[in-house]
C-alpha positions as CSV (number, residue, x, y, z in Angstrom):
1,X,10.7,-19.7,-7.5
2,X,9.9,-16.5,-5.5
3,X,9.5,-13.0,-7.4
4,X,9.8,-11.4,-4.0
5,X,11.8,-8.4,-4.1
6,X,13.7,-7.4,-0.5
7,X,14.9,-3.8,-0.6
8,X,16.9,-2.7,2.0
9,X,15.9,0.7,3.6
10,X,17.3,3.1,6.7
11,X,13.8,2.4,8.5
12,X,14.3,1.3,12.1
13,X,11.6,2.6,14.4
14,X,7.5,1.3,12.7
15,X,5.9,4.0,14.5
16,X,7.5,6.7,12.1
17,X,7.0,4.9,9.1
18,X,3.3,4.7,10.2
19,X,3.0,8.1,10.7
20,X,5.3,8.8,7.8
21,X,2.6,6.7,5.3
22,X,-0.4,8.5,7.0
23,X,1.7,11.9,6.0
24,X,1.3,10.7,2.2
25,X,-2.0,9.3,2.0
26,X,-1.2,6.1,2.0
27,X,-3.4,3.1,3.0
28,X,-1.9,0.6,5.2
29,X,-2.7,-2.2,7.4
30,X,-1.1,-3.3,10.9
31,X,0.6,-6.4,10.4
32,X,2.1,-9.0,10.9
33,X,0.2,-10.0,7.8
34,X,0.7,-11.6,4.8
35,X,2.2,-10.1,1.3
36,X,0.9,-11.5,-1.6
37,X,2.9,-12.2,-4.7
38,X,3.0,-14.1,-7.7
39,X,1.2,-17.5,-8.0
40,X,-0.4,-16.9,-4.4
41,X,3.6,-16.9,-2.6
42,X,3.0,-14.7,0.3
43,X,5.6,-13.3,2.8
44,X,5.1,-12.2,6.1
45,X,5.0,-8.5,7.3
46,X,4.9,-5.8,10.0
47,X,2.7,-3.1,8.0
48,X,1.3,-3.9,4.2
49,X,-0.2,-2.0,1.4
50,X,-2.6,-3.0,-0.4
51,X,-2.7,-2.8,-3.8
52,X,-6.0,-2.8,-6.5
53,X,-4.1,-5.7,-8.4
54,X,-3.9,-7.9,-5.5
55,X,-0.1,-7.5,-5.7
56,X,0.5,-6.6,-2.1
57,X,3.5,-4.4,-0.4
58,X,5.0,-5.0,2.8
59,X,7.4,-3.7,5.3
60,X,9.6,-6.8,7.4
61,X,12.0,-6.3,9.8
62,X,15.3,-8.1,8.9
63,X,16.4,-9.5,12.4
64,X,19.9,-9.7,11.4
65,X,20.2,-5.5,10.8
66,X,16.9,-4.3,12.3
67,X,15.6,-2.5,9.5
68,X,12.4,-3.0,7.7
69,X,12.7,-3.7,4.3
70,X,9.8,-3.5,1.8
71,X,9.0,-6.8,0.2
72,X,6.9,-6.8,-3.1
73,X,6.8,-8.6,-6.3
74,X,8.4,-5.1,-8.0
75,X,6.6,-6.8,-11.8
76,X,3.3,-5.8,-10.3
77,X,4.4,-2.3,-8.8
78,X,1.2,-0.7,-9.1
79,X,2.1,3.3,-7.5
80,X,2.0,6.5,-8.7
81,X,5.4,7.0,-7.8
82,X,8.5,4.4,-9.1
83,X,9.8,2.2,-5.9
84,X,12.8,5.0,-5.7
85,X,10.3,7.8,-6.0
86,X,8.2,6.0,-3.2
87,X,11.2,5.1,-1.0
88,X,12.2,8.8,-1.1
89,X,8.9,10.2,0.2
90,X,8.5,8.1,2.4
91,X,12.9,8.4,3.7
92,X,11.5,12.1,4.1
93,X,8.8,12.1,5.9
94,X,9.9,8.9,7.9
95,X,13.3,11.2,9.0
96,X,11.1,14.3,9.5
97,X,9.0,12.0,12.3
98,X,12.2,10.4,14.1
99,X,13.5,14.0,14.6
100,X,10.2,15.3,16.3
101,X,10.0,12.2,18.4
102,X,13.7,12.3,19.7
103,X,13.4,16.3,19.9
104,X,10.2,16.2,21.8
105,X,11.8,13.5,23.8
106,X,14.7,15.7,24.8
107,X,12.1,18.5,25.7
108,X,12.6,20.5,22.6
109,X,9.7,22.1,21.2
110,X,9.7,22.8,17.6
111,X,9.6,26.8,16.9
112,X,10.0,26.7,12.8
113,X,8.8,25.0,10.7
114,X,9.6,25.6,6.5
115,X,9.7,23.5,3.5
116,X,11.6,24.8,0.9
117,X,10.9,24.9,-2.9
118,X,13.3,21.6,-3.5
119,X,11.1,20.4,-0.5
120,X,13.8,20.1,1.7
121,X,12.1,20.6,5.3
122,X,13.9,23.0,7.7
123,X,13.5,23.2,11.6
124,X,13.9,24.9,14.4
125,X,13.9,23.6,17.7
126,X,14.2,25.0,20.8
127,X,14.0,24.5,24.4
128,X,13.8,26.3,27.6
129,X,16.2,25.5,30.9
130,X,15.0,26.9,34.7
């Protein structure tokens, strides 16, 4: 019987997550590679975090709604944060990287830059015409 968790996330585009992990210090590896789980069960996945108990985390892409989901054996959770507290940050700082990269793709530049107290992340973009 699998302990495999599968939680469903917003995540579409690895590159941001990627850069959205590097934003908070977290260690990962390029995959695909294997998660493992309980008993040795491993799962296979596009980026995984390692973790000091051996209990791996992993980002898959579901085919049928391309998103990546994370995939961990949640009993052996092993982060500072809980897996909503961890999803969160990384929601955040995945969203903040998807903006920049469709922004800077559209030619805006970013002119402001402020994160608030609730850490809420304001921008402001702009962009000059000829």
């Amino acid at each position: 019987m699998s302990h495999f968790s599968q939680i469903r996330t917003k995540i579409r585009n690895l590159t941001s997550l990627e850069a959205a992990l590097a934003d908070l210090g977290v260690d990962w590896k390029s995959g695909p590679r294997p998660v493992k789980g309980y008993q040795g069960q491993e799962e296979t996945a596009a980026l995984v975090i390692e973790q000091e108990n051996g209990y791996d985390i992993g980002f898959r892409l579901n085919p049928e709604t391309q998103e990546y989901e994370l995939v961990a054996d949640l009993q052996y959770w092993q982060q500072p944060l809980s897996v909503d507290g961890f999803l969160n940050q990384i929601s955040q700082r995945y969203a903040f990287h998807t903006v920049m990269a469709a922004t800077a793709q559209q030619g805006f530049q970013v002119a402001e830059q402020q994160t608030t107290e609730d850490g809420a992340i304001r921008l402001v973009v702009q962009r000059w015409s000829a």
